[in-house]
C-alpha positions as CSV (number, residue, x, y, z in Angstrom):
1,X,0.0,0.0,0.0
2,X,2.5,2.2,0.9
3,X,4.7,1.8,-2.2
4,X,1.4,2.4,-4.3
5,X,1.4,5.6,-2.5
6,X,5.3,6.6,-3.5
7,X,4.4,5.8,-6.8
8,X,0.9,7.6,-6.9
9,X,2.7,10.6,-5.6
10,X,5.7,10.6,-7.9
11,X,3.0,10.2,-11.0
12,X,1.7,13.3,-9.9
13,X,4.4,15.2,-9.2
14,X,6.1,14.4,-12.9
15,X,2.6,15.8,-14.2
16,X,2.7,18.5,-12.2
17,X,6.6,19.4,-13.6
18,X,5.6,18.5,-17.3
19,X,2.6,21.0,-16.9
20,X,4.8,23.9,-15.2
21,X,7.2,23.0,-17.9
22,X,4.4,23.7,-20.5
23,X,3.7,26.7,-18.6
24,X,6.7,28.6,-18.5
25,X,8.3,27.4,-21.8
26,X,5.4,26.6,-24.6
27,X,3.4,29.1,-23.5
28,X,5.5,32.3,-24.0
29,X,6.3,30.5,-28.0
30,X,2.7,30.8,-28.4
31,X,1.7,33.8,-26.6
32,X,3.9,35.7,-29.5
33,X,2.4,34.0,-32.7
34,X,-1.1,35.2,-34.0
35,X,-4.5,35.2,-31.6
36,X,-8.0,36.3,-31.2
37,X,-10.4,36.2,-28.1
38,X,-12.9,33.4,-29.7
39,X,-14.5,31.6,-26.6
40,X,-12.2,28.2,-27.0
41,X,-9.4,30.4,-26.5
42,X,-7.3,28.2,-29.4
43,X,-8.1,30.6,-32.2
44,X,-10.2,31.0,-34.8
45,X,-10.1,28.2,-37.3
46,X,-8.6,28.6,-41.3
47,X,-10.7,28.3,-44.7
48,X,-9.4,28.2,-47.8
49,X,-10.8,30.4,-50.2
50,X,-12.4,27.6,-51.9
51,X,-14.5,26.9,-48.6
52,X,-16.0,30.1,-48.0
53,X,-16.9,30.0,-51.7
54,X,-18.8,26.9,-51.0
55,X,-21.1,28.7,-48.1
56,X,-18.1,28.4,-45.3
57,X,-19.0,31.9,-43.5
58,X,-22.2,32.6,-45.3
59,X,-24.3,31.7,-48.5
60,X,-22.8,32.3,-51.8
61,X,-24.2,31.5,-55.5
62,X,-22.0,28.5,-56.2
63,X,-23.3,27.3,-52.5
64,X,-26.8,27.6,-52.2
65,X,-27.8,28.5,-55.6
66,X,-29.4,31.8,-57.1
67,X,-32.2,32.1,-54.3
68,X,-28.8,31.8,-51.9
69,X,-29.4,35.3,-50.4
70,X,-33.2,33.8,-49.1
71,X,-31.6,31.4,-47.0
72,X,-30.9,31.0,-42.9
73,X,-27.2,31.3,-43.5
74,X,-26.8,34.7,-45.4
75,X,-25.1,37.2,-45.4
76,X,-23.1,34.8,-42.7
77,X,-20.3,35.3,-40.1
78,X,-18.3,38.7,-40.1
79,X,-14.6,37.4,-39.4
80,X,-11.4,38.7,-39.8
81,X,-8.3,37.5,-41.2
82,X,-8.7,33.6,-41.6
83,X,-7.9,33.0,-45.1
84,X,-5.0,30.0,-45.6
85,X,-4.4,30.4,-49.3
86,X,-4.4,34.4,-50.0
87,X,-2.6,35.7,-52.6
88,X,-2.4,39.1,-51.8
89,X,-0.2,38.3,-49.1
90,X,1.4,34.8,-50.0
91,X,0.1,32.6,-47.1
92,X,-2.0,32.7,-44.1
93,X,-4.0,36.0,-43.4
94,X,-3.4,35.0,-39.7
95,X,0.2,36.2,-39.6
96,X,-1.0,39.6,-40.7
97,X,1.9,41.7,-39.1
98,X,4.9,42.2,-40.9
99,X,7.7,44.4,-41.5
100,X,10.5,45.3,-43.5
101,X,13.7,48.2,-44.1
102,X,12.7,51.2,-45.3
103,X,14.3,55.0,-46.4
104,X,13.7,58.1,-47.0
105,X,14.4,60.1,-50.2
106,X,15.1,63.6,-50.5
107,X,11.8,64.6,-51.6
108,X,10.4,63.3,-48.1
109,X,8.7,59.7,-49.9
110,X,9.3,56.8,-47.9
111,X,10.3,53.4,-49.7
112,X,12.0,49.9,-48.9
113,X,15.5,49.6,-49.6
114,X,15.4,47.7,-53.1
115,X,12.1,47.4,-55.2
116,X,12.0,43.5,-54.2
117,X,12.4,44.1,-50.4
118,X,10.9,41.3,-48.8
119,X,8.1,41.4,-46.0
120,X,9.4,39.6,-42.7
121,X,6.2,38.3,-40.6
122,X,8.1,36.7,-37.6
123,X,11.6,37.8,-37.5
124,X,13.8,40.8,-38.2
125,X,17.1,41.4,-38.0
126,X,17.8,45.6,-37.3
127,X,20.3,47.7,-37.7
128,X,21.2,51.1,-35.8
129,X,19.5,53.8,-37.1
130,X,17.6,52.3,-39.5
131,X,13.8,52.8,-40.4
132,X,11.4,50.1,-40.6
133,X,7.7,49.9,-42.1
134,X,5.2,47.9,-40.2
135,X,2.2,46.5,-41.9
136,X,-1.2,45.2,-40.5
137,X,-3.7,44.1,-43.3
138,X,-6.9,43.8,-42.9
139,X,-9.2,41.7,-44.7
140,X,-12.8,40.6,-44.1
141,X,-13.1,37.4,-44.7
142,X,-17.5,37.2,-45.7
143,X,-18.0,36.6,-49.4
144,X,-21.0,39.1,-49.5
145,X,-19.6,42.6,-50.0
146,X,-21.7,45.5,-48.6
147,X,-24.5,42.5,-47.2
148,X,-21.9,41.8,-44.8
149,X,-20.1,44.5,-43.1
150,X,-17.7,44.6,-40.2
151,X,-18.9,47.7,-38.0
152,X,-16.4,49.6,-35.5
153,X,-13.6,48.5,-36.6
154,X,-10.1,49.9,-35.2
155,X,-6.9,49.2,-35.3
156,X,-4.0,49.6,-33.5
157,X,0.2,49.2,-32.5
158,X,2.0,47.9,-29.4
159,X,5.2,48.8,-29.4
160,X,7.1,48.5,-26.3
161,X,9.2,51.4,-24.7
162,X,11.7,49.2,-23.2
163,X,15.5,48.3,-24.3
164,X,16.0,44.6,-24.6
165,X,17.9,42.5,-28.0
166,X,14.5,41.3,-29.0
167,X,11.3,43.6,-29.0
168,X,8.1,42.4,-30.2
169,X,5.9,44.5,-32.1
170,X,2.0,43.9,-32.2
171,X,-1.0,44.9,-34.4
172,X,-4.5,44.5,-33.2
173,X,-7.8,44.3,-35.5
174,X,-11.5,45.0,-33.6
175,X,-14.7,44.9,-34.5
176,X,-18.0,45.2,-32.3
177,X,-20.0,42.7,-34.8
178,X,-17.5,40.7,-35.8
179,X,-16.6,36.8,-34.5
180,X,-14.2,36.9,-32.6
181,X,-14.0,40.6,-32.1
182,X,-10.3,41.2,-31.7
183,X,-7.4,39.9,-33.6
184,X,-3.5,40.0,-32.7
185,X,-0.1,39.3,-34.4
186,X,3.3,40.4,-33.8
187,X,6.7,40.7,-35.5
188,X,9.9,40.3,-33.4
189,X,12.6,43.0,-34.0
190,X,16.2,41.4,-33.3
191,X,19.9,42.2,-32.7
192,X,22.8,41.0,-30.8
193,X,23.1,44.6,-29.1
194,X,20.2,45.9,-27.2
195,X,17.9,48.5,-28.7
196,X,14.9,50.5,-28.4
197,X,12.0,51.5,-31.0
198,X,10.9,55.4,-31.7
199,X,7.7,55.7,-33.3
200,X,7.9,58.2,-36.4
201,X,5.5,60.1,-35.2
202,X,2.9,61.1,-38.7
203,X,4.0,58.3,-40.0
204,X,0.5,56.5,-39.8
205,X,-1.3,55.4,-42.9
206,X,-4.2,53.7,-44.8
207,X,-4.1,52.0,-48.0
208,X,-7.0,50.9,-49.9
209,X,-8.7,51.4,-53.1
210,X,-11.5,53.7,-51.3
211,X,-10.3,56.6,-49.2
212,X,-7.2,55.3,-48.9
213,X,-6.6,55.5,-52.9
214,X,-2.9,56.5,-52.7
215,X,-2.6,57.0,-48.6
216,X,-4.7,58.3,-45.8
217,X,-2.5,59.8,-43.0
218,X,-3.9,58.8,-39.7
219,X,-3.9,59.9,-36.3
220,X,-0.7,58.9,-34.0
221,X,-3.5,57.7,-31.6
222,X,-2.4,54.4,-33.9
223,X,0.2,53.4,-31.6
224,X,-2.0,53.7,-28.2
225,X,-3.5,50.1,-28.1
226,X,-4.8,50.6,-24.5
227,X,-7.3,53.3,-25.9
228,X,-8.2,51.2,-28.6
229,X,-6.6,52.9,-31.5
230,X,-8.2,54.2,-34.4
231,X,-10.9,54.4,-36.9
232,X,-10.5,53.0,-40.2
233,X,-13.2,52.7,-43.3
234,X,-13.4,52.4,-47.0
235,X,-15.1,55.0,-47.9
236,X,-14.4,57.3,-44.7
237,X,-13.3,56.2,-41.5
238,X,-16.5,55.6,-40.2
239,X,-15.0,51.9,-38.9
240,X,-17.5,50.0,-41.6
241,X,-15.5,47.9,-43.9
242,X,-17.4,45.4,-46.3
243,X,-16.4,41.1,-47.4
244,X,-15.1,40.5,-50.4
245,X,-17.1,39.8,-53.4
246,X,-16.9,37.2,-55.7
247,X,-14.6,37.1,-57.8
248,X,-13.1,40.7,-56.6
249,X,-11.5,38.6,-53.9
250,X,-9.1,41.4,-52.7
251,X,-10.9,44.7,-53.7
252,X,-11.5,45.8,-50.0
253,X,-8.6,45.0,-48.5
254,X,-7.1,47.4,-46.3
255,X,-3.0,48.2,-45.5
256,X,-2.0,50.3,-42.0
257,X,1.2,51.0,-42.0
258,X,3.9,52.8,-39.4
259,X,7.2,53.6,-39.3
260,X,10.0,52.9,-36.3
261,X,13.5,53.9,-35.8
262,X,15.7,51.2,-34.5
263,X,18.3,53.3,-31.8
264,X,20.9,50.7,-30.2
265,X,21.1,51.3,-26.0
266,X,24.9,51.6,-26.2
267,X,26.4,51.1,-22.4
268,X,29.1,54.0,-22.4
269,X,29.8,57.3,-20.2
270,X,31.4,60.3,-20.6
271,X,33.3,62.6,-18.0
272,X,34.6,66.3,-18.3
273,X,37.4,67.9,-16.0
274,X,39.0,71.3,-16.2
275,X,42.3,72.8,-14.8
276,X,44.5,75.4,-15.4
277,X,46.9,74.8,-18.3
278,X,50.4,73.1,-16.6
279,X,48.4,71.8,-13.4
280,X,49.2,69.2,-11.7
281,X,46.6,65.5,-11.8
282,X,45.3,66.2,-8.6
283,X,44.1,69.4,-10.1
284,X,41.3,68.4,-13.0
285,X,38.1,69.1,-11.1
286,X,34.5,69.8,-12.7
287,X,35.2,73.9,-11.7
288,X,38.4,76.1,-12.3
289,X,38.6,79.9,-11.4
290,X,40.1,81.5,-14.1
291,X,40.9,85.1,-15.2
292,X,41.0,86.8,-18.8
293,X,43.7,85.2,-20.9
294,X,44.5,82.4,-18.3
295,X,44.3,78.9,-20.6
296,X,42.5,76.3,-19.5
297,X,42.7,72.6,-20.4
298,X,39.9,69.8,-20.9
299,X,39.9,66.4,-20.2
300,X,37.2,64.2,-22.2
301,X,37.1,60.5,-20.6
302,X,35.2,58.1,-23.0
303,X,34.5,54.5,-21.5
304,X,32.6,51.6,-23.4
305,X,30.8,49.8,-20.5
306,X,29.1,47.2,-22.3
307,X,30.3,43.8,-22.9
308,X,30.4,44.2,-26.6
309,X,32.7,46.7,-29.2
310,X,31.9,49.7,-29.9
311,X,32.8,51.2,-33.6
312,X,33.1,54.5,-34.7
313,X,32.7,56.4,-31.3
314,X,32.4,60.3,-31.3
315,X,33.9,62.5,-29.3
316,X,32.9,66.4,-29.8
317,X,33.0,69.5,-27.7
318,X,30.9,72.8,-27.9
319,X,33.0,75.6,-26.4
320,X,30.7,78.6,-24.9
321,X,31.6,81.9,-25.7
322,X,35.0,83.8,-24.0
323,X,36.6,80.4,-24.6
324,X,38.8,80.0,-27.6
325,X,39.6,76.6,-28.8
326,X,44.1,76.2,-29.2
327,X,45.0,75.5,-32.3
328,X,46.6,72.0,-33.0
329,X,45.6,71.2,-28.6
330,X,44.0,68.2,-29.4
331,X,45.7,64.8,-28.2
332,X,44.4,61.5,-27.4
333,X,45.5,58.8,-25.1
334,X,44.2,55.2,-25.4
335,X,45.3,51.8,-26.0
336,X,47.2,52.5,-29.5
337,X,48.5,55.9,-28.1
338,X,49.6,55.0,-24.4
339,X,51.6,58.3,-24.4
340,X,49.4,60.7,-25.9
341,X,49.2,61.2,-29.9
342,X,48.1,64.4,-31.5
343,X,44.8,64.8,-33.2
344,X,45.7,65.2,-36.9
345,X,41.8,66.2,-37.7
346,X,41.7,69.5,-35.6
347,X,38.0,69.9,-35.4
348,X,36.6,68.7,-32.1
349,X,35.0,72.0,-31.3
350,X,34.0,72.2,-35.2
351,X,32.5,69.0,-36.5
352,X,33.6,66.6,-33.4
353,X,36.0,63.6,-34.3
354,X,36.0,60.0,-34.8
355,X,38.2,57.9,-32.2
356,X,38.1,54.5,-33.4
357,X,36.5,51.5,-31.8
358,X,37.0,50.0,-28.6
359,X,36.0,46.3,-26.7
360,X,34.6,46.5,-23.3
361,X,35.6,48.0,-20.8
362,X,38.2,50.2,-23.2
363,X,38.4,53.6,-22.9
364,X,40.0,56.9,-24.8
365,X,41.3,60.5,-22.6
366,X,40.9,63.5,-25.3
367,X,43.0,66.7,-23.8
368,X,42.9,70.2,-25.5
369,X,43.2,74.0,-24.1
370,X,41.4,77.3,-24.6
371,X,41.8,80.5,-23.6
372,X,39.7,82.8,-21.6
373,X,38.9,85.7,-23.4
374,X,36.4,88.8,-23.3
375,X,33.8,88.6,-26.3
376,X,30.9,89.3,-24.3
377,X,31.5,88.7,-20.4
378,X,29.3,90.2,-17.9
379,X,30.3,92.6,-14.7
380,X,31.0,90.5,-11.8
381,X,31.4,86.8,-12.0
382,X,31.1,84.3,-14.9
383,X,30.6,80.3,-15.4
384,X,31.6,78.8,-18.9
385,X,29.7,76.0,-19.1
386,X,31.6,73.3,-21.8
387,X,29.7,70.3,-22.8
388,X,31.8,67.2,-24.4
389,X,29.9,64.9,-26.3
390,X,30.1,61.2,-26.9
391,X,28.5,59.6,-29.6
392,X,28.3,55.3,-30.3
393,X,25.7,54.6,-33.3
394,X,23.0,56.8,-32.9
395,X,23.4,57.1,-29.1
396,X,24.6,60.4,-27.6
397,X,25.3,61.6,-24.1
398,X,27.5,64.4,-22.9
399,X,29.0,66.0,-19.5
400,X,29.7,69.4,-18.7
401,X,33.0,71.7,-16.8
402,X,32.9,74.8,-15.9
403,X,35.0,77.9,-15.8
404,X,34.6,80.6,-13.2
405,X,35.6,84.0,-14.5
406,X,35.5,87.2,-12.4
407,X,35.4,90.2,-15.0
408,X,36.1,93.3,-12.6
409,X,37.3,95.7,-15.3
410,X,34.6,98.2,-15.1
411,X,34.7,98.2,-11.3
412,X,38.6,98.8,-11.8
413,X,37.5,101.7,-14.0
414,X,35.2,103.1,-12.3
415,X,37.0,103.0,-8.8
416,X,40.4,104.2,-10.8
417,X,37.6,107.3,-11.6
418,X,36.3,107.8,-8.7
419,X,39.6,108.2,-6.8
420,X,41.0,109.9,-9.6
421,X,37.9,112.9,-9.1
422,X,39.1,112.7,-4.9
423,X,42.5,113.0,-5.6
424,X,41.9,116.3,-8.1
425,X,39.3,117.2,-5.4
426,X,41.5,117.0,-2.4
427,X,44.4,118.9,-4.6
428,X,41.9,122.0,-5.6
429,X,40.6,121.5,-1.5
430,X,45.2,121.7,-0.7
431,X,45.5,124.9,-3.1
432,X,42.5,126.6,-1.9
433,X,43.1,126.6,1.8
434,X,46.6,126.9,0.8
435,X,45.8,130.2,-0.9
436,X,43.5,131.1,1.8
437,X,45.8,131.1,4.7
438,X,48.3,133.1,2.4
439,X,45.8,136.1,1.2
440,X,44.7,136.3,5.4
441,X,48.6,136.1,6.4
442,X,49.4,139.1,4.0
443,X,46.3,141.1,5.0
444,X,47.4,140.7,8.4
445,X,51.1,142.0,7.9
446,X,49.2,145.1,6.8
């Protein structure tokens, strides 16, 4: 009895595992492919397009005949999406997100990189800085046209505001009459170095042969899925959009389109110091007091803190005004240059400069001096704020130094006056008691 028990116990407890295994790995694989909130909760089933012209989702001509429309099963089901065989899209109207590379051209028109860019529906693989087009299409899936029309229909974009190497993207289709009423599918955006998406904000559009004939802009409201997104329509956006009709299979289809920005999270800092030119090391501090015409040297730390390289990093530095950039000051100190190397390109305050690429935890010191000068400083005291910039990909961060400058020149002028008009007022005040006590000395020896 007792060993029936073991056994009993150890039966369950390997079901228990193999569902918790289910749980936490199969579940996630299928939580990102396509979905819909029918009452099974397995999704909604496929038809070929041969089925629903056989009276799958409603009545049709070749199903019931040329009385069909009199029948209990017309106009049929409003449904979304379930198509198997579509040639619109090559495949399954279920996996109806997809995306591709995209650019723009001088004249402000978007397109994808060659003519025969290819759709991706599951997986893409980003680059920085590149711009992608996401595409939902929308299809209703009843034979019978204007009989059968979807009512309420919206639709909408996830797209995630975090940094991760894999961020999925989904589109969502609703409809209050239709069965199911919502639809999902996603794309995942990939790369080995960890990124975040920017929406291009305006970028929102319809495409259909109705009023979105050559593009209807839509609202940004697109990409808010929690409020439920937006209106769309074929004649307006009104949310009604009719089935196909036979044999115009793909005459009301509808494209929504947006466009991302793909900006890798580099892992890097940046640090500023200041001294005055020919300190010491203890001396580079985040403030220096200096005085007109004192020089004052910069030093620009760059560290890649990620655990992968970094290539083409950009180091640039926007000098306030009463600071003059040192012609030819530039040196850099890094792995190749363990002593210091001059900068040959001698335009970090111009156009900033490119130092190479570095693995983790490399780093790169950038030294120059400037002067202090008087364009346009103020009475009394004033801070020159310098910013160094550091640039991997599209990434940029900066850090600041300051220069404390007290201009006291008018004061010196105006007190160098002021004793200036005492002094020649104290001599006339000498002279005229001076004269005085002479003219009453004379007028008393008469």
């Amino acid at each position: 009895m007792n060993m029936r028990r073991i056994i009993k116990f150890f039966f369950l407890s390997a079901i228990c595992y193999i569902i918790m295994f289910i749980s936490v790995f199969i579940y996630p694989i299928t939580a990102l492919a396509w979905g819909d909130n029918s009452e099974n909760g397995r999704g909604r089933p496929s038809y070929t397009t041969e089925e629903i012209d056989n009276g799958a989702l409603g009545a049709t001509l070749q199903s019931d005949g040329e009385n069909y429309k009199d029948g209990d099963n017309y106009p049929g089901q409003i449904i979304f999406n379930s198509i198997s065989d579509n040639k619109s899209i090559g495949g399954s109207e279920k996996n109806f997100v997809a995306a591709r590379e995209c650019f723009q051209r001088e004249d402000g028109s978007w397109e994808g990189v060659t003519e025969d860019t290819i759709w991706s529906n599951d997986d893409i693989t980003v680059e920085d800085g590149n711009y992608y087009i996401i595409r939902l299409y929308i299809r209703m899936n009843n034979p019978n046209g204007w009989d059968a029309v979807a009512r309420d229909t919206h639709v909408s974009f996830s797209i995630p505001s975090t940094s991760a190497s894999q961020i999925q993207v989904n589109g969502f289709i609703d409809s209050s009459n239709a069965t199911p009423s919502e639809y999902w599918d996603g794309i995942n955006f990939n790369s080995e170095t960890p990124f975040h998406l920017e929406y291009v904000y305006g970028s929102a559009l319809l495409e259909n042969n109705g009023i979105g004939l050559g593009g209807l802009p839509l609202s940004d409201d697109i990409v808010k899925a929690k409020s439920g997104g937006v209106l769309i329509g074929y004649d307006e956006l009104d949310g009604r959009i009719p089935g196909y009709n036979i044999p115009d299979y793909y005459k009301y289809d509808n494209y929504v389109s947006i466009k991302v920005k793909v900006v890798f999270d580099y892992e890097f800092t940046v640090e500023q110091k200041v001294r005055l030119a020919g300190g010491d090391k203890e001396d580079w501090a985040d403030t220096v007091d200096a005085k007109i015409g004192d020089q004052v040297e910069f030093r620009i730390l760059y560290t890649n803190t990620s655990d992968k390289s970094q290539t083409g990093v950009a180091i640039k530095d926007i000098l306030p005004s009463n600071l003059k950039y040192v012609a030819g000051s530039s040196v850099i100190k890094n792995f190749n240059h363990p002593n210091g190397a001059k900068i040959v390109q001698d335009s970090l305050v111009d156009n900033g400069i490119r130092i190479g690429n570095y693995s983790k935890d490399a780093n790169a010191y950038i030294y120059f001096t400037a002067e202090v000068v008087d364009e346009s400083l103020d009475q009394g005291l004033n801070v020159l704020t310098n910013w160094s910039q550091a640039g991997v990909g599209d990434v940029t961060i900066q850090d600041s130094a300051e220069v404390w400058v007290q201009n006291d020149k008018k004061y010196k002028i105006i007190l160098t006056a002021h004793i200036a008009v005492i002094l020649i007022c104290f001599t006339i005040f000498i002279i005229t008691i001076c004269k005085t006590i002479k003219r009453h000395k004379a007028t008393q020896r008469k």
